[in-house]
Each structure stands twice: as structure tokens, then as C-alpha cells.
C-alpha positions in Angstrom: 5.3 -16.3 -7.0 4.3 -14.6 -10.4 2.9 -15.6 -13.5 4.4 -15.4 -16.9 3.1 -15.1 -20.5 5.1 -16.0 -23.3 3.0 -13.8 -26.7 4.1 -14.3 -29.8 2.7 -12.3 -33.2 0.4 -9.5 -32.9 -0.8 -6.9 -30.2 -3.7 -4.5 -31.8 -7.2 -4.7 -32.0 -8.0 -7.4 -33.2 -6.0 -9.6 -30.0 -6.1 -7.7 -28.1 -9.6 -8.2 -26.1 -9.0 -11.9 -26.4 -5.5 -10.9 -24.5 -6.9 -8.8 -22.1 -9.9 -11.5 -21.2 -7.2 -14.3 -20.7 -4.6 -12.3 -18.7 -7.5 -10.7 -16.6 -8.7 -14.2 -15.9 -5.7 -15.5 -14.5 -4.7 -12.5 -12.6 -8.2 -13.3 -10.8 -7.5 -16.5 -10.3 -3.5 -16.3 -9.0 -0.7 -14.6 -8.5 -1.2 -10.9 -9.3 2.3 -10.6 -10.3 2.4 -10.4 -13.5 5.3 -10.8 -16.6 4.5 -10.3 -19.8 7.3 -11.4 -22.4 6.7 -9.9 -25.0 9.6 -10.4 -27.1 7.9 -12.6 -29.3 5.6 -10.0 -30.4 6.1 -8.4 -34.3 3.8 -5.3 -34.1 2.2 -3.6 -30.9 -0.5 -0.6 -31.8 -2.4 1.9 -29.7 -4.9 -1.1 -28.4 -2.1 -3.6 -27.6 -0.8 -0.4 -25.7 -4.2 0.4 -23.8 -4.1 -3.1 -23.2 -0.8 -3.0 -21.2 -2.0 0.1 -19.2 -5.4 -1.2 -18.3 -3.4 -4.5 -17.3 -0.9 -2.8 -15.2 -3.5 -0.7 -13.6 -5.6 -3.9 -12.8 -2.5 -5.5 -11.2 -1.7 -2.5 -9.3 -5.4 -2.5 -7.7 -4.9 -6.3 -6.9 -1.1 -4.9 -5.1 1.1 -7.1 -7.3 3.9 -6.0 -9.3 3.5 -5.6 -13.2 6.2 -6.0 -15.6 6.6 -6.2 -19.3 9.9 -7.9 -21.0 10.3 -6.1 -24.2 12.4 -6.2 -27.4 13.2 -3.2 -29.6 10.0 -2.5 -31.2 7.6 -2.8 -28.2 9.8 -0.5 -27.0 10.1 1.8 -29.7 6.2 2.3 -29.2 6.1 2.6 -25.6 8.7 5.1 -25.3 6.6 7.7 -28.0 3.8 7.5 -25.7 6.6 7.9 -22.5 4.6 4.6 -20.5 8.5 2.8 -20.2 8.8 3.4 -16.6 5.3 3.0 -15.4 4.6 -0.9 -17.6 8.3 -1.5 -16.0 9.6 -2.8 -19.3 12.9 -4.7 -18.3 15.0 -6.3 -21.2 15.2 -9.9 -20.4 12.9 -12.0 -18.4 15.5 -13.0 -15.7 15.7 -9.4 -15.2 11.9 -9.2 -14.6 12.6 -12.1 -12.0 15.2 -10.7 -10.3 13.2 -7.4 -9.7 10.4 -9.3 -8.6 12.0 -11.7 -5.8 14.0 -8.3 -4.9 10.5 -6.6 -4.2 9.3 -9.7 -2.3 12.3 -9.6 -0.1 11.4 -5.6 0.8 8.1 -6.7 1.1 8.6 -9.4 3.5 10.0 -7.6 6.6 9.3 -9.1 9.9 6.4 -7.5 11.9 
């Protein structure tokens, strides 16, 4: 129970509010798990960053899980600002899927 988002090209200031209006309007409208694959994506700067954090915050206040699948140079970027461990980057997006549906499992304890 999650949704995904395939980007592709840019993350900076100029996409990102348009990014940030469309995830936030599906997070309020469904799942608020949340994977963003962002291997697609060329060239992440300090907005698409902010982004990710303000995201991740927003998904956290809604309790779902928030995760980010990443290639080498989203990562690069995340790691100089040391934000890998709390966007959850994870390497592939089965990966993402397997942590999520182990977190559900924990979650769903019988009362």
C-alpha cells in the first residue's frame, strides 16, 4: 500500500515547487507511503534537497513511511549534507518495497 513516483530530468528550483505541489497532493489524497525513484533524475540542488526533507517530514506527520531510490549522484548530494539515513535512500526500488511490506508486517501485530 504505497505510492511510487518515477522523475526523470531535473530537481532544483525551477521543478521543484511543481514537484512538491504534485507529490503533496497525492500524499493527501492516498497512501502516505511514499517512494520516490529517483534514478531517473540528472542533477539534484539545494531546492530539490529541501524538497525531499519537507516531503519526508510531511509523510512522517501523516505516519507513513518515506523513502527515496537513488542513483550515484542524488546520492553524492545527500550524503554532503549527511540527510542518507533520515530520506531512507535505498538503491533499488524492490529494495524500497521490501522495507516497506517488512514495516507493514511489524506494524500489523494483533491487538
Amino acid at each position: 500500500n504505497c505510492q511510487v513516483f518515477h522523475l526523470t530530468g531535473l530537481l532544483d528550483a525551477f521543478s521543484e515547487p511543481v514537484f512538491r505541489k504534485v507529490v503533496t497532493k497525492y500524499l493527501e489524497e492516498g497512501s502516505p507511503n511514499i517512494i520516490l525513484d529517483l534514478t531517473g533524475i540528472d542533477f539534484v540542488d539545494s531546492s530539490g534537497v529541501g524538497a525531499l526533507v519537507q516531503l519526508a517530514k510531511l509523510v512522517q506527520s501523516h505516519s507513513g513511511i518515506f523513502q527515496v531510490v537513488s542513483n550515484a549522484r542524488v546520492t553524492q548530494t545527500v550524503k554532503l549534507v549527511r540527510l542518507e539515513k533520515f530520506l531512507s535512500l535505498r538503491s533499488s526500488l524492490q529494495e524500497a518495497l521490501d522495507y516497506l511490506t517488512a514495516a507493514g508486517t511489524d506494524n500489523a501485530e494483533p491487538a
